[in-house]
N, C-alpha and C positions, 0 to 999 in steps of 0.2 A: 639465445637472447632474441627476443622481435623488435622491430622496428616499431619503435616509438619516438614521440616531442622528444628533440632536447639529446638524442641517443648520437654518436656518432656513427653515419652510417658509410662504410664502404660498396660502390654496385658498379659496374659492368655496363654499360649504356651505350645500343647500336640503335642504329637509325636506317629507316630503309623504305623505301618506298619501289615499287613495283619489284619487289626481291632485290633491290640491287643495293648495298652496302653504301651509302651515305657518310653516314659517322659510327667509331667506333672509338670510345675512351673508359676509362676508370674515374670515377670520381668518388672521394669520400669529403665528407659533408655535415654537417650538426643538423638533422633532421626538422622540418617544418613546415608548417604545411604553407604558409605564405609564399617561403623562398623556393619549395617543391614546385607550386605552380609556376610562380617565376620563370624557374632554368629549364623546365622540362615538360608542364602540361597542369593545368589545372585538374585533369583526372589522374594526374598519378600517385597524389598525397593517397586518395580512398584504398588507392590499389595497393600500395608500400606498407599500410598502417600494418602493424601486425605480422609480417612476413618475418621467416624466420632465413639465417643464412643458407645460402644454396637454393633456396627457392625463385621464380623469377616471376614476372607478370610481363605480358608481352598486351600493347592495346592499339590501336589505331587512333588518332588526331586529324581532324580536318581545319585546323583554323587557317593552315593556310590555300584549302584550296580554290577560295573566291578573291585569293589577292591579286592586283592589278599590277602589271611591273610600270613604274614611276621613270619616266625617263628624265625629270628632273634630278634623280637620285644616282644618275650617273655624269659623275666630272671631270673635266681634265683638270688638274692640279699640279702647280709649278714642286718640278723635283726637292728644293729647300724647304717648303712645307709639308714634305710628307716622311717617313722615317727611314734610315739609311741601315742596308741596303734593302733592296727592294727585289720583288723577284716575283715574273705577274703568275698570278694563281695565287697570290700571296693573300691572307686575311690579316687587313692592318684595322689601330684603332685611329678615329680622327677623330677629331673637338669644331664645334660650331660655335658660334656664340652662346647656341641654347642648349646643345646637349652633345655625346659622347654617344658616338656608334661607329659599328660595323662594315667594312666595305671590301670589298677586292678589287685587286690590283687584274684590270684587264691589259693594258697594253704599256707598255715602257718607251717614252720616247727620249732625245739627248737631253732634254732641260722639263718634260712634264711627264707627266702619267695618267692614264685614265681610270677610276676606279668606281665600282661602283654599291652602291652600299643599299639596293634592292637584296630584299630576301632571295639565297640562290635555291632556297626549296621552294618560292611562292608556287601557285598552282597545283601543288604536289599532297597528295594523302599521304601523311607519314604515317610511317610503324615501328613502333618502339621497344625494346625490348630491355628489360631492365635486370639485372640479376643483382641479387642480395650476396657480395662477399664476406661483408664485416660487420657486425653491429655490437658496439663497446658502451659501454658511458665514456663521458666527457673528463680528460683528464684536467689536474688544477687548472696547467697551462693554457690550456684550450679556454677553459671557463674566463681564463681572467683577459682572453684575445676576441672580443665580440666582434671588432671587424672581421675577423679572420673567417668565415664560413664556409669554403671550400679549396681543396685544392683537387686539381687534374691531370691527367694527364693520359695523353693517346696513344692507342694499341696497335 
């Protein structure tokens, strides 16, 4: 079966930049090309369309090599607002008033913590490489869980 709209897809997704292993997880997903761009690259829908299992498409992404690191985006933050336990290298999620992101846990003090929620690839050419495990249709269950669109998990 090839990857198509709508198809569930299982794939394999490392991350790498100057050879050096990044990120490496499984994720399966209800294929599309909005949410493709979203999680993984706006040119990965083109590359995925049509791919059958066991094939893989490996491409490069530069969006983040002209990012600036933001040093407003690094805070100290009282221990009771951040989530328990903690442990720095850590990727926690925090809430602003306006929006929900990203951040790590740099330094752990007795009563705060530093974290910081700048991209930790900004500057960086990534290289991506994507392998095709699984491509199913979508079963009832699936169809009748629209929020549900991926789950993952790391290698």
């Amino acid at each position: 079966m090839k990857v198509q709209d709508g198809k569930v897809v299982n794939l394999e997704q490392t991350i790498k930049s100057d050879q050096l292993i990044l990120a490496k997880w499984q994720r399966k997903l209800i294929f599309n090309k909005e949410y493709i761009a979203q999680i993984i690259s706006p040119h990965a829908y083109n590359l995925m369309i049509n791919l059958s299992e066991g094939e893989s498409v490996t491409f490069e992404d530069d969006r983040l090599v002209n990012t600036k690191y933001d040093s407003a985006l690094k805070q100290t933050i009282p221990l009771e607002k951040l989530p328990s336990p903690l442990i720095e290298g850590m990727l926690i999620w925090c809430e602003s008033e306006v929006q929900c992101y990203q951040a790590i846990v740099k330094k752990i003090y007795a009563n705060k913590a530093v974290i910081d929620a700048n991209d930790p690839w900004h500057g960086k050419l990534l290289t991506y490489q994507l392998k095709i495990i699984e491509v199913r249709n979508t079963t009832n269950e699936e169809n009748s869980q629209e929020s549900v669109r991926e789950l993952h998990s790391l290698i």
